[in-house]
C-alpha positions as CSV (number, residue, x, y, z in Angstrom):
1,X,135.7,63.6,138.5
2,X,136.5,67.3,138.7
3,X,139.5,66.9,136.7
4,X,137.8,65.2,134.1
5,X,135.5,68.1,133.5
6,X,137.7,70.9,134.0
7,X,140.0,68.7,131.4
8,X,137.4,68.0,128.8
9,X,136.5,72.0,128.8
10,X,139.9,72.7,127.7
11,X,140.1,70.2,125.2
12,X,136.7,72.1,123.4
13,X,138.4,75.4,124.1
14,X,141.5,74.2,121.9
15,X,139.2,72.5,119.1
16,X,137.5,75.5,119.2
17,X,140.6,77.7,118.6
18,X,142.1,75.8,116.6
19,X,138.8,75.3,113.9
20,X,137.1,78.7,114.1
21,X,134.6,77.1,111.9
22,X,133.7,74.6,113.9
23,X,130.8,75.3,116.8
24,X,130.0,73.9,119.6
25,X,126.8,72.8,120.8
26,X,125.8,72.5,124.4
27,X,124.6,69.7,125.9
28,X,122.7,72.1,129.0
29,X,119.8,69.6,130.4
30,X,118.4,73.0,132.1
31,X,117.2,74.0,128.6
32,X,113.4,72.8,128.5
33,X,111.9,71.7,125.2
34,X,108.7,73.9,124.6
35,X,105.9,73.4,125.7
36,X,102.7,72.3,124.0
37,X,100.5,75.3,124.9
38,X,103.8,77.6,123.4
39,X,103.6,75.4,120.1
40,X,100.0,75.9,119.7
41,X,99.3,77.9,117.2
42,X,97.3,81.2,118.6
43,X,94.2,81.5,117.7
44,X,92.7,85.2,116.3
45,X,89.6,86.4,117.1
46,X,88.3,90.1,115.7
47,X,88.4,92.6,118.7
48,X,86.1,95.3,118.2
49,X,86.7,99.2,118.4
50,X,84.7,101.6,119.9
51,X,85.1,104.3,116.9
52,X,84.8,103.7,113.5
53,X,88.2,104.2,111.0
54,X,89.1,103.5,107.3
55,X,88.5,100.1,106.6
56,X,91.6,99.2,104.5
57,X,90.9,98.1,100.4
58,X,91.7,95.0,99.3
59,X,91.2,93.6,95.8
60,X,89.6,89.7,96.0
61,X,89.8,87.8,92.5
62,X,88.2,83.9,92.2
63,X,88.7,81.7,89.4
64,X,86.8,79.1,87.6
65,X,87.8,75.6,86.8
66,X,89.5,76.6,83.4
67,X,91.5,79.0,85.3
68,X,89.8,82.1,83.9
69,X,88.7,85.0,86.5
70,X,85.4,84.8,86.9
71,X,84.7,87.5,90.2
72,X,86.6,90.6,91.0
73,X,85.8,92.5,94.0
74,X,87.7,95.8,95.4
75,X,86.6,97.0,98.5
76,X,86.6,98.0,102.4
77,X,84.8,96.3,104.5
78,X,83.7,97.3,107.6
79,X,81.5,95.3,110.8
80,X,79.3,97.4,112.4
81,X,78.0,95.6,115.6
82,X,75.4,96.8,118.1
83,X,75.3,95.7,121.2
84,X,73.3,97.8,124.0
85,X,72.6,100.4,122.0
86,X,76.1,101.0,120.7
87,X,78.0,100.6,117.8
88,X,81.3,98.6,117.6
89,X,83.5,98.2,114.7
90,X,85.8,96.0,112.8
91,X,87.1,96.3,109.8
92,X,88.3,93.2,107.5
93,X,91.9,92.9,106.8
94,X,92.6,92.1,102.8
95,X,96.0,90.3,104.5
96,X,94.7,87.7,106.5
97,X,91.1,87.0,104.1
98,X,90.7,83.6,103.1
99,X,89.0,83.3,99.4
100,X,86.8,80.7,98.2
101,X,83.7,80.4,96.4
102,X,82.7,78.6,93.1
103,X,81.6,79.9,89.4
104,X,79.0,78.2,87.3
105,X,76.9,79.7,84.0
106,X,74.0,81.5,85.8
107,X,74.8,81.8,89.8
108,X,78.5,82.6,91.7
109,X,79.5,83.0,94.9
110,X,82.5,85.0,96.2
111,X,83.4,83.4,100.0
112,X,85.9,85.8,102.3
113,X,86.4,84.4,105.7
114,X,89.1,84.6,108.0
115,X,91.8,82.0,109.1
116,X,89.3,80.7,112.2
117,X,86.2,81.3,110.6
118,X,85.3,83.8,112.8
119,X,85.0,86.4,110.4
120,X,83.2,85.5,107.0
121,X,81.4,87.8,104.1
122,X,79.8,85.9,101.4
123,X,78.4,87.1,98.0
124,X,75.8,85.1,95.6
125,X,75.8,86.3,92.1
126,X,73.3,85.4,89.8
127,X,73.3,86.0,86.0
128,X,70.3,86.8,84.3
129,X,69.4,87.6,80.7
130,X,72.4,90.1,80.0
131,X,72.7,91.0,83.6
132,X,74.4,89.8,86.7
133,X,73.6,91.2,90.5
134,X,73.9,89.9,94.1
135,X,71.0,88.3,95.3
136,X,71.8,87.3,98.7
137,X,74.7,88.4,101.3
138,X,75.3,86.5,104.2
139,X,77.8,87.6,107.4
140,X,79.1,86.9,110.7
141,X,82.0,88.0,113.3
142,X,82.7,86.0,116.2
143,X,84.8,88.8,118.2
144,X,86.7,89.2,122.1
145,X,83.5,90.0,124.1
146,X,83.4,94.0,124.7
147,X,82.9,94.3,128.1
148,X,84.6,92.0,131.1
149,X,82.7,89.2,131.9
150,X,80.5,89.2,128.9
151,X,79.9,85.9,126.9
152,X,81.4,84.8,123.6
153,X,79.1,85.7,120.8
154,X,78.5,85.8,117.1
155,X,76.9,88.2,114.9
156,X,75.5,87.4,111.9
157,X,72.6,88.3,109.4
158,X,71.8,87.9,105.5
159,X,70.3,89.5,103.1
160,X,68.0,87.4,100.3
161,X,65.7,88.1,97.5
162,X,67.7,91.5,96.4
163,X,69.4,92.9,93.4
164,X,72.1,94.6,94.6
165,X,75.2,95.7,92.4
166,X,73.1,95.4,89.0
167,X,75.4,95.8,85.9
168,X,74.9,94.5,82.7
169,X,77.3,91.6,81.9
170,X,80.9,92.4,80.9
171,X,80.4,95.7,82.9
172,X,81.3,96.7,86.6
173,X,79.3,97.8,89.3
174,X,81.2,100.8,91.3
175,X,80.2,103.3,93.9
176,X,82.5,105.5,95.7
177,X,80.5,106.4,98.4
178,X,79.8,104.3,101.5
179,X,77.6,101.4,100.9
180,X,75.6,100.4,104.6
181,X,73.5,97.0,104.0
182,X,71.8,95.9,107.3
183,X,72.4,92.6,108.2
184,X,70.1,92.1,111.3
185,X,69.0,94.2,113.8
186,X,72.9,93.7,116.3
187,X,74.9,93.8,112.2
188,X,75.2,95.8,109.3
189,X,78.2,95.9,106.8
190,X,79.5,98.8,105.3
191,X,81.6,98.8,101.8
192,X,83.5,102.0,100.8
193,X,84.5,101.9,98.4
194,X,82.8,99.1,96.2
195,X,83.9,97.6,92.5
196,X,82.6,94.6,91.9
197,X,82.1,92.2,88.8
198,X,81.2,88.3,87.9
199,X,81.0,85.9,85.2
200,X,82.4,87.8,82.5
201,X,86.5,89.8,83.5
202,X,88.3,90.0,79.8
203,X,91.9,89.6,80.7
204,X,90.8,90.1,84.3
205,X,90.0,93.5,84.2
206,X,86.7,95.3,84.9
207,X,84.9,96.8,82.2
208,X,83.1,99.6,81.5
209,X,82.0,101.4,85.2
210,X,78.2,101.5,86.2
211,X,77.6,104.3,88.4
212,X,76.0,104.0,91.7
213,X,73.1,106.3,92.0
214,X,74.5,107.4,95.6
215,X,77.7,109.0,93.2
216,X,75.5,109.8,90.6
217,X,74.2,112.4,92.8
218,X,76.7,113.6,94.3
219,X,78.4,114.4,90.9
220,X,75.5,115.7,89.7
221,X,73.4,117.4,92.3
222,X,76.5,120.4,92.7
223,X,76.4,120.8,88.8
224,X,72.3,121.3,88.7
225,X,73.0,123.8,91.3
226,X,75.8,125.7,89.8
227,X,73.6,125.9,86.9
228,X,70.8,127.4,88.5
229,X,73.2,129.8,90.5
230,X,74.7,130.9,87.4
231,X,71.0,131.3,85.8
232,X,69.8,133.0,88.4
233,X,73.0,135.6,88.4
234,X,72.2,136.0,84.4
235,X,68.7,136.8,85.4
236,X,69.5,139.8,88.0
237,X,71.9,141.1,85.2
238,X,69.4,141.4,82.8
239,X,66.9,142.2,84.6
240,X,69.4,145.0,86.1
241,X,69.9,146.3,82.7
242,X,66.2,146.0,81.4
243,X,65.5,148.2,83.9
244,X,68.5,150.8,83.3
245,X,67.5,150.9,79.8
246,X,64.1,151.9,80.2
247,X,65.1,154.5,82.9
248,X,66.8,156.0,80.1
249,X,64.2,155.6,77.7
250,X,62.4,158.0,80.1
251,X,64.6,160.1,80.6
252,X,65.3,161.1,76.6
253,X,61.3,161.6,76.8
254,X,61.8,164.4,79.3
């Protein structure tokens, strides 16, 4: 029996040499198959962060049943979760978001979720005369408990009877700085930056840009003051030389 095996290894070592092409397989009944808890598929669930970082910006697009784009959204996101008095974070990854969501005439929604529905962020558009807005958000994170022995929980809120992102249709809502919406009293959400448009995209791209107030300010506020420094600075030079002048005027008197 020996000799049979020691025989048949030469007579693969010889096919092998002689068809370097050719490979071998072993026939090794100490390989296992896998497992089926090493085939399953693993499951992600949002772990949240005790310090708050750059969400990353993705760019979410949803069609309608012609085909034609009929939301555009480019954004952060951010999850802001408080449990015990402090905050937690999680910020949405554009790689791994799910889209969905339908388009009609008058109301849209835009549906981002995560592969297990752990992680979801919904937007309801509504069109109305010439403009469109959001009237209701919904959210919800299902993430790895933050403390040992802590149960599984989900956070979730909505918000309803707002007009939030208001543009007149064709246009595009946008606002550079950060955008916090309170969920419930454990969740807000947090959007920096925010572009956003429904119903009407020609070619797909946004149109004309409708500032956010919070930008508005911040563009504007600096240049009121510069103004009024620079007014004020005119002011002490005339005043400076008003006075100059009529020192002199008193002095030709004399």
């Amino acid at each position: 029996m020996m000799l049979r095996v020691h025989t048949g290894g030469l007579a693969l070592f010889f096919l092998a040499a002689a068809f370097p092409d050719v490979h071998l397989q072993r026939n090794d009944s100490s390989v296992q198959p896998a497992s089926d808890s090493e085939l399953q598929v693993q499951v992600y669930q949002p772990v949240l962060q005790p310090s708050e970082s750059v969400p990353p910006i993705g760019t979410y697009k949803l069609e309608n049943h012609l085909g034609e784009p009929c939301i555009k959204a480019t954004m952060g996101a951010e999850y802001i979760v408080i449990e015990k008095k402090k905050a937690w974070y999680f910020n949405l990854d554009p790689s791994r978001v799910r889209i969905g969501g339908h388009c009609g005439k008058e109301t849209a929604v835009l549906s981002l979720t995560l592969p297990d529905n752990d992680t979801s962020l919904q937007f309801y558009f509504r069109k109305e005369n010439n403009l469109f807005y959001v009237d209701k958000m919904t959210a919800c994170v299902s993430p790895v408990p933050v403390c040992p022995g802590c149960a599984n929980k989900t956070y979730s809120g909505f918000l309803a009877n707002d007009k939030l992102f208001t543009a007149a249709d064709g246009q595009s809502f946008k606002c550079r700085s950060k955008t916090v919406l309170p969920m419930s009293p454990e969740l807000k959400i947090k959007l920096v930056p925010l572009q956003i448009q429904a119903f009407t995209l020609r070619k797909g791209r946004y149109g004309e840009v409708v500032e956010c107030w919070a930008d508005f300010h911040q563009r504007v506020i600096p240049i009121i003051l510069g103004a009024i420094v620079v007014g004020l600075i005119l002011m002490a030079v005339l005043t400076s030389l008003f006075i100059k002048d009529r020192r002199r005027q008193g002095y030709d008197r004399l």
